[in-house]
N, C-alpha and C positions, 0 to 999 in steps of 0.2 A: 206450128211453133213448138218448141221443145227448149227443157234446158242440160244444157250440155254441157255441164260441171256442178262437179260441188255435192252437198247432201240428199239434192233434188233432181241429180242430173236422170236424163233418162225421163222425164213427166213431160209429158203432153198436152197442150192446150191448143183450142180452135178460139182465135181471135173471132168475135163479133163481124159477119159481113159485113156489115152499112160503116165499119169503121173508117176513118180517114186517113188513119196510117199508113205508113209503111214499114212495118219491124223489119229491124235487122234480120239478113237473113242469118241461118243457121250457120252456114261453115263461114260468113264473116264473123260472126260471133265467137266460134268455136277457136278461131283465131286472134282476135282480139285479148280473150281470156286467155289464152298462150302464151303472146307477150305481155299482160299484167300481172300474171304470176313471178314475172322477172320484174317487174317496174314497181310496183309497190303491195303493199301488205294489204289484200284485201282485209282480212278477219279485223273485227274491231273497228273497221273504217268507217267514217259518217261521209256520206254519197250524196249527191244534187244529182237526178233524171230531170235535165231541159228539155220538155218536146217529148213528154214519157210513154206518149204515144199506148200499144199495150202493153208495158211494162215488162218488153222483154228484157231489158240490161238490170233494171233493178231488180228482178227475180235471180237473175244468175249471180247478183253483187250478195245477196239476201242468202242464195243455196252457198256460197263461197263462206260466210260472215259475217258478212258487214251487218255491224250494229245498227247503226239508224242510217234511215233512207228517206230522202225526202224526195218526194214526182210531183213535177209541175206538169200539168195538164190541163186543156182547157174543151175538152170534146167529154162530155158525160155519157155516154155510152161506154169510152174507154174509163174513164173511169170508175163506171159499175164494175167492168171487168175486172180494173184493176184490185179493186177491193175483192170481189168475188176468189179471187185465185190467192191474193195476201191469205183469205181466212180456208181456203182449203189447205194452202200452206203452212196452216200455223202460226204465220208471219207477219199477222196484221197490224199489229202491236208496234213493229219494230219499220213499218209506212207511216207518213207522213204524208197524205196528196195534197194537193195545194189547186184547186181551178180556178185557172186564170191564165193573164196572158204573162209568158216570158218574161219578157221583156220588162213589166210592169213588176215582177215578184223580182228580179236582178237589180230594179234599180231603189226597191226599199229594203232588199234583206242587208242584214247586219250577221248572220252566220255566216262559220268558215267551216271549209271542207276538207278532207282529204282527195277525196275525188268529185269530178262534175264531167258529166256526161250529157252532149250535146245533141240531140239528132232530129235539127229542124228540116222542114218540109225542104226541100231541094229548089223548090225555085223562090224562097221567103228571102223577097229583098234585101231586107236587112240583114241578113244571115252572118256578113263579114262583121258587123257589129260583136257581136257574142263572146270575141277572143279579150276584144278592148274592154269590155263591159264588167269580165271576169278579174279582169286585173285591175280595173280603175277602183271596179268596190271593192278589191280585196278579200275577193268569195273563196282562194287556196288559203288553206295551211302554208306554212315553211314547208317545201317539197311536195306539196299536193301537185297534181294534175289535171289539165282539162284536156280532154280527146272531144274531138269535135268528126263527126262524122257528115260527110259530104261528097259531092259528084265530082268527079276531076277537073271540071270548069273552075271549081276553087280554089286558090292557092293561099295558103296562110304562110310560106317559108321565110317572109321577111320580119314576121313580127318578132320583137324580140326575146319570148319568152317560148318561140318554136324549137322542140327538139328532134321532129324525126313524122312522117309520113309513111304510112301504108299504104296500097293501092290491091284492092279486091274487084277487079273489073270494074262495076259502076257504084262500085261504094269504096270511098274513100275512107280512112283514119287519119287524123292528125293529130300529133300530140304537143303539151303546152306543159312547157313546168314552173311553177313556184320557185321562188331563188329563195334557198333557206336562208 
């Protein structure tokens, strides 16, 4: 795992074996962060990682800028990690990890984001939930977005705050906007 922009680009990290994750891989990332350089302002942005898994997206949201970062995670192992590579980065300060479940942290928080980044386990039932959950609480800013990463058995195009789909072989992107 590496990150592949930003102040930090270029750094190297070996996720934990026994992890449960699945990070994004790298040239989906690499791409990802190619079209949000057009889509919104990272630097200065306040971030939600759902599903922060090893804390690859919020590392690269963190080398790009962004201010404060919050990861929800509920596997403590990824979470030593996560913390472990915040403080070789400097950047520990500017985490927030949250353990626990999703779902449970979505339906009490009262923050709003600029971005939310979604990347549940791939066959998590409730997964189509996440898009409705985001917008019933009111988790975006005016023009925030939520990208929702998933396998191509999911379709998000009819909800109504969908704006546009990527496809990386077996990793999908979808993206969700905020009506300012």
């Amino acid at each position: 795992m590496r990150i592949v922009g930003g102040m930090f680009s270029g750094r190297r990290f070996s996720p934990p074996t026994s992890t449960p994750a699945r990070p994004t891989t790298d040239v989906a990332k690499e791409a990802l962060f190619n079209m949000l350089q057009n889509m919104i302002d990272i630097e200065d942005a306040k971030t939600c990682d759902l599903f922060a898994g090893t804390g690859s997206i919020s590392y690269e949201l963190a080398s790009r800028g962004a201010a404060e970062l919050t990861l929800i995670e509920r596997d403590p192992t990824n979470i030593n990690f996560i913390r472990k590579i915040a403080t070789e980065l400097g950047i520990k300060d500017k985490f927030n990890i949250i353990r626990g479940n999703v779902f449970k942290f979505m339906k009490q928080n009262v923050d709003r984001y600029d971005l939310i980044f979604a990347d549940p386990p791939y066959a998590l039932p409730n997964m189509d939930d996440i898009p409705q959950l985001v917008f019933e609480r009111n988790m975006l800013l005016p023009g925030g977005l939520l990208i929702m990463e998933h396998s191509p058995r999911n379709n998000y195009q009819q909800h109504p705050a969908f704006t546009r789909t990527k496809n990386y072989g077996t990793t999908v992107f979808s993206f969700f906007t905020q009506p300012e």
